[in-house]
N, C-alpha and C positions, 0 to 999 in steps of 0.2 A: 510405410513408416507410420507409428500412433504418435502424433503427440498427444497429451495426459495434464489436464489441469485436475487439485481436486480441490482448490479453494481459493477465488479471488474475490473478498470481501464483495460478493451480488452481483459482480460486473462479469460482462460475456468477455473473456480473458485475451487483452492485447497480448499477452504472452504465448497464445496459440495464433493466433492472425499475424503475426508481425512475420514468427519464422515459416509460418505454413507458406504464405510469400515467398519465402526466398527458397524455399526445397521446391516448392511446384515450378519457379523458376528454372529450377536448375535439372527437371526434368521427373521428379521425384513422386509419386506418390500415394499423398497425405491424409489421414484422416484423423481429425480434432474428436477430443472427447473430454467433457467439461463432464467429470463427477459429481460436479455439483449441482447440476441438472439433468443429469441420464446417466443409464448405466452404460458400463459396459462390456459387451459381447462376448462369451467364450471362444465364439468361433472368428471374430477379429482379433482374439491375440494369437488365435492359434494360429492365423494366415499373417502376421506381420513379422519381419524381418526384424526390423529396428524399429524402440517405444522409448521416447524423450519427455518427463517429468517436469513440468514447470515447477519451479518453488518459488515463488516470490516473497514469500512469509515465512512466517513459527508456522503457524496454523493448516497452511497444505504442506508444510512439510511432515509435521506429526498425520495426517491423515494421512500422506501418500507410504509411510514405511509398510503399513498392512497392504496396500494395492501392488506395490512389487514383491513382494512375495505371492501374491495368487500370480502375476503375470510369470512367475518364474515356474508355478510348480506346473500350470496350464502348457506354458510351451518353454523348454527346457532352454531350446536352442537361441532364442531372442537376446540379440546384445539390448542393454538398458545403458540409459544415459540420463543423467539431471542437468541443468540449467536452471538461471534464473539468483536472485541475491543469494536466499539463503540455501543452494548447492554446497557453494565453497566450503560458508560456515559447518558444514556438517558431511564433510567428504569423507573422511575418515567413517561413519558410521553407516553413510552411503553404499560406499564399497563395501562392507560387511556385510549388507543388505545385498549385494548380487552387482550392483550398479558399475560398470566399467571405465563409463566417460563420465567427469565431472566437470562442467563446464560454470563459467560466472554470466551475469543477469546481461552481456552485450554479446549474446552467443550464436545468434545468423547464421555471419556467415560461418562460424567455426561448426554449426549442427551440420550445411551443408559439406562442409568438407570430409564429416567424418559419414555422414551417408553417402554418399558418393564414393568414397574408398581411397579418400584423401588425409586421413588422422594426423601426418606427422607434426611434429610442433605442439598438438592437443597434447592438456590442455596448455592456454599459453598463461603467463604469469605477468599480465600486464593487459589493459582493458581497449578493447580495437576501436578504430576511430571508422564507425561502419557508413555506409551511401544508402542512406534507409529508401525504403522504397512504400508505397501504401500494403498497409498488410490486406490478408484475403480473410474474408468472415464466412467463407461459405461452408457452411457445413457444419457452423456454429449452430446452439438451439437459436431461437428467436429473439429478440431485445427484450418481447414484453412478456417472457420467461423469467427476467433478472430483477433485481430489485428496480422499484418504484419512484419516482419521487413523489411525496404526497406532500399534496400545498394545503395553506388554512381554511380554504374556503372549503376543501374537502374534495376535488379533486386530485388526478394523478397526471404527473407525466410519463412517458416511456423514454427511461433512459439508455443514452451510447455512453461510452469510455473511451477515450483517449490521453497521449502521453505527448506534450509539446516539450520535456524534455527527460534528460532519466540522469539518476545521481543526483548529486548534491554537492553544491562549494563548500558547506561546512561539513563541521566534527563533532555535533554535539556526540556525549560522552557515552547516553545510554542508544545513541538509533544505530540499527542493523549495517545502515549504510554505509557506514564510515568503513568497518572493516575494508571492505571490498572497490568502494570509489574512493576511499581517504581523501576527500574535499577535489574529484573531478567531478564535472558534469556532462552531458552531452546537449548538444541542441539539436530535433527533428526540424527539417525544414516548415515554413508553414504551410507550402505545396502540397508537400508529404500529411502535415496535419489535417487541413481542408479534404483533401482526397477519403482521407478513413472519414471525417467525419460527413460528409454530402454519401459516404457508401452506410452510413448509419440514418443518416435522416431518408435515407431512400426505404429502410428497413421499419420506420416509423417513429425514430427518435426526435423528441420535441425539445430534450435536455440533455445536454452533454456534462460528464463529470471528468476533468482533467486530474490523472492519474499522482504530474511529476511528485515527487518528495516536496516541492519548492515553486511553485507557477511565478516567482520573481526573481529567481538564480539569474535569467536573464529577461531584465527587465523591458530592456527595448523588444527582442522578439518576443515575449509576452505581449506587448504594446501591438505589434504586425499584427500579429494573428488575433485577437481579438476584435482589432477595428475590419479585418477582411472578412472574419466571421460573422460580424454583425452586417457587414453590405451584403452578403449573399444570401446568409441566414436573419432576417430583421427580425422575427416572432420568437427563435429558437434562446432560450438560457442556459445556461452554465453554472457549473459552480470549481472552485481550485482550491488549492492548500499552502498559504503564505504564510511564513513567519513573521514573529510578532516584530521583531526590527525589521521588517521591509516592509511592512505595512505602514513604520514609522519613516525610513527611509525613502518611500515610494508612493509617500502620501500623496502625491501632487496623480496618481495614477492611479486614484480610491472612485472620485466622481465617473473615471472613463468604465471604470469595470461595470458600474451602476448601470450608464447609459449604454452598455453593448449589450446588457442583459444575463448578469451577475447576480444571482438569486441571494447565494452565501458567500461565504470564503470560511474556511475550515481552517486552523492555528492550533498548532500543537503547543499550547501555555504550559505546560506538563506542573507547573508549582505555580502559588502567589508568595514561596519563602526563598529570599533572596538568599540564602545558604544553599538551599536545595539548587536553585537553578544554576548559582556557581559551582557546584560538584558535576553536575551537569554539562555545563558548557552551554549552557541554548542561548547565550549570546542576549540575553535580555532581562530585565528587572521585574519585578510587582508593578514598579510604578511605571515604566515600560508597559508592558499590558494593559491597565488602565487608560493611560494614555490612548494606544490604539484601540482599545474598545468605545471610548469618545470619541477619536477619528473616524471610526466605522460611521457609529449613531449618527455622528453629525451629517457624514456623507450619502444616509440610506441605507449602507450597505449592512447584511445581517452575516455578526460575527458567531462562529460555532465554534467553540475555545475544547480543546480538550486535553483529557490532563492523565498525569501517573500520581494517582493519587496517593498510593500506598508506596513508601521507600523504607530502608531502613534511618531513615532521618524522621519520618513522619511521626507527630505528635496530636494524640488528643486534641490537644487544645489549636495546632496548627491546621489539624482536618476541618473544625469549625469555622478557624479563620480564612480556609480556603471556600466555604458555602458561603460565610459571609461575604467576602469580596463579591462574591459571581451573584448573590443577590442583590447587592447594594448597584452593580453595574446595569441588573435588569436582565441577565443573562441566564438564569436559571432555568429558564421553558427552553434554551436553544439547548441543552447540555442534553446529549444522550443517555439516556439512565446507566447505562454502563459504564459511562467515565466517569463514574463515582465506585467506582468498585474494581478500577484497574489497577495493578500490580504490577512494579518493575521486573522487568525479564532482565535475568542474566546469561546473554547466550554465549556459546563459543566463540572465542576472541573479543566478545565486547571489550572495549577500555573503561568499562566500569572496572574492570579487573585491575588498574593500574592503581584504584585507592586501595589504600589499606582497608579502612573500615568498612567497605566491599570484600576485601578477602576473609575479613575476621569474621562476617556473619554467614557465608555462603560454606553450602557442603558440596558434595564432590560431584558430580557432573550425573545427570539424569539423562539416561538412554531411550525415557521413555516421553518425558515431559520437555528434553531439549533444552536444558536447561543446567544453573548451577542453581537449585533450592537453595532459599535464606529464609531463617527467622527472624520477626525484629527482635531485639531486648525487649519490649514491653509485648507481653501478648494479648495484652486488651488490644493494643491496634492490631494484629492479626486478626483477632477475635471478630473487630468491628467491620476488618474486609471479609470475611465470611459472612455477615450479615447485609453488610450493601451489594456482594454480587449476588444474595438469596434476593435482595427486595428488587435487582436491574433485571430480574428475569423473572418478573410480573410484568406480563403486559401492562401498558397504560396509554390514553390516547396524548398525543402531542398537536397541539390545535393552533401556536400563536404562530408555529415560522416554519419555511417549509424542509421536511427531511427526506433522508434515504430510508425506506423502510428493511432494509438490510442494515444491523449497525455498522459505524466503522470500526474496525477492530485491527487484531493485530496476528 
């Protein structure tokens, strides 16, 4: 059986180690193929039976439509299967690509089922409550393959990935997630956590990047696994992705992140305009944000805010006041030059669809892009996202705090 990653934002993909686990368990085997660092083979598709698609994003999913069709025309006979968030969203166009099994992002034990010669029930229409086990990395490229962390002084770390949990309790309006978890989450034990990551620091990881939607969905085991990772790992840091209300909710657990060895925390602020974020739903204010970005400073802790800069709401004169904010906060060296040039996605099933003036600017659904294309009413602001994604893909060094040298993306 191939599993097939062909994009997970520089990380060696938990979404091939998690299920390679559980099919080598169950007798199966496996071989991992991360296109985003090798190719590959003629002669492994032509010798595999069954070839399983991660998609965890827009972005390996738009790559991965060209790689099953060579795996189709190479060996005719090969069942194809997708998994991972964004399968579901795009099964319909899946299956017109060749793809048989459509599986969603908690798919284990169900890959094993259907390799094994067990399908019935797939897929199922409701999200399984799995007994995670340490995934296997063998046979993955190497760590120091993947993206970097590079710190101010000018050094690098070699980073691991891992997920201490998956989904999300909330709904905001525009993230992927909600379709498919509609506010469940899951929690990996920290047994299960510790185990992948002590099999990445054996691999030469100095810094671990925690994958969840949300590293405070739940905040107490958040709390476990940090202080057991810092007893056994005391040198090794980290970094996670909290939102800005739990940052504010979960202040009293800003100083612990610090002292276990919490480099950043990454917060999706998507807007500083309180209209925008209530169309939204993200559950927090301007003044919100600010706030927790003076909780961060004051705690140590370095905030990396990032945003959807371009909506059909966005204004001239609110884009400014979105730079200003993040300069006046001191934040502007943390901001990845790309989150000044990002664009709201409207994908299939989003509940952006449920506004109106979401349906009134979007046109009909792109087969190619994955998307519903919108223009704004003013097209100086299109005009000006054309010119910041031209200037975020000019290299430039970032020297005050430390980053992933793969942006994060979407």
């Amino acid at each position: 059986m191939l599993l097939i990653s062909t994009y997970d934002v520089g990380r060696q993909p938990f979404g091939l180690a998690s299920p390679a686990a559980w099919l080598k368990r169950a007798g199966c085997e496996v071989t991992c193929v991360d296109l985003s660092r090798e190719k590959l083979d003629a002669a492994v598709i032509s010798s595999a039976q069954l070839a399983a698609f991660y998609l965890p994003m827009h972005t390996a999913t738009r790559l991965a439509m060209p790689v099953i069709g060579r795996l189709r025309a190479i060996n005719s006979s090969l069942t194809i299967a997708a998994y991972g968030l964004y399968a579901p969203l795009n099964e319909t166009l899946l299956r017109e690509h060749g793809v048989s099994v459509v599986l969603g992002p908690e798919a284990e034990e169900d890959l094993v089922a259907w390799a094994t010669g067990h399908p019935e029930g797939l897929p199922r229409h409701s999200l399984p409550r799995l007994a995670f086990i340490r995934p296997d990395r063998g046979g993955l490229p190497a760590l120091d393959r993947y993206a970097s962390l590079q710190m101010p002084d000018g050094s690098r770390k070699v980073v691991g990935a891992t997920e201490a949990t998956r989904g999300c309790k909330h709904r905001c309006r525009h993230c992927p997630i909600v379709p498919v978890y509609d506010g469940q989450f899951r929690v990996v034990p920290v047994a299960v956590v510790l185990a992948d990551v002590r099999a990445q620091v054996a691999q030469g990881a100095t810094h671990i990047t925690f994958g969840d939607p949300d590293f405070f969905n739940g905040p107490t085991h958040a709390r476990k696994l940090i202080e057991a990772l810092h007893a056994e790992f005391p040198t090794l840091t980290y970094d996670a992705i909290i939102k800005v209300e739990h940052l504010l909710q979960h202040r009293e657990l800003l100083p612990l992140l610090v002292r276990t060895g919490c480099l950043f925390v990454t917060s999706a602020v998507e807007s500083v305009d309180d209209e925008v974020l209530a169309k939204l739903e993200k559950g927090h204010t301007r003044a919100d944000f600010i706030a927790a970005a003076t909780l961060c400073r004051d705690a140590g802790l370095t905030l990396i805010p990032t945003f959807v800069a371009f909506t059909p709401w966005t204004t001239l004169d609110g884009y400014r006041d979105l730079q200003e904010v993040v300069e006046a906060l001191g934040l502007t060296s943390h901001v990845s030059p790309i989150q000044w040039g990002i664009r709201l996605l409207v994908t299939w099933q989003s509940r952006l669809l449920e506004l109106d003036d979401i349906r009134n600017v979007v046109g009909p659904f792109d087969q190619k892009t994955l998307t519903f294309p919108w223009r704004h009413p003013d097209p100086r602001v299109d005009a000006l996202q054309q010119q910041m994604m031209a200037l975020a893909s000019v290299p430039r060094p970032r020297t005050e705090v430390p980053y992933l040298d793969e942006p994060w993306y979407c």
